[in-house]
N, C-alpha and C positions, 0 to 999 in steps of 0.2 A: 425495439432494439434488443440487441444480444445482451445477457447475463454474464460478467465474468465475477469469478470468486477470488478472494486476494485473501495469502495469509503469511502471517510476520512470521521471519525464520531467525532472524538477525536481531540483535538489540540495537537500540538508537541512543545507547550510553554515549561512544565517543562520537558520533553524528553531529554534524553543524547545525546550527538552530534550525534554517531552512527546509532539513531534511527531519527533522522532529518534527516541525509542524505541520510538513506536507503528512506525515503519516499520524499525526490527530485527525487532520482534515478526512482522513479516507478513514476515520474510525481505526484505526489498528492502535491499542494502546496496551494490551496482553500481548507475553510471547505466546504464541499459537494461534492466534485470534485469528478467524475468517469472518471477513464481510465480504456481503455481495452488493453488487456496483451496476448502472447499466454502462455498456461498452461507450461510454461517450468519448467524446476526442478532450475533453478535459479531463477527466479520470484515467483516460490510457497518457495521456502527457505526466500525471501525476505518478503512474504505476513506471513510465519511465524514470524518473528521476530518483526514483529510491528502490529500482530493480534489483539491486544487492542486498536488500534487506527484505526481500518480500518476493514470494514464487503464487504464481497462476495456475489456480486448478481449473481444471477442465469443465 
């Protein structure tokens, strides 16, 4: 499967819990932080729901 790379741009100060923990789960717990992920349809479900707080590199 494809690579995609995810990295936090936003803080998850005022974030609802839901949105905190989806981004522990994908490991983003530094501002700046990249991890890389394989393009699964749960990790791209997951990259949707806190798409404001986090941009896809190439």
């Amino acid at each position: 499967m494809a690579k995609i790379k995810i990295q936090k741009v936003r803080s998850t100060i005022k974030s609802p819990k839901v949105q905190k923990e989806t981004m522990a789960a994908l490991g983003l717990r530094k501002m700046n932080a990249i991890v890389e992920h394989e393009a699964t349809p749960a990790i791209l479900g997951m990259v949707e729901k806190v798409k404001h707080l986090v941009k896809v590199i190439d």
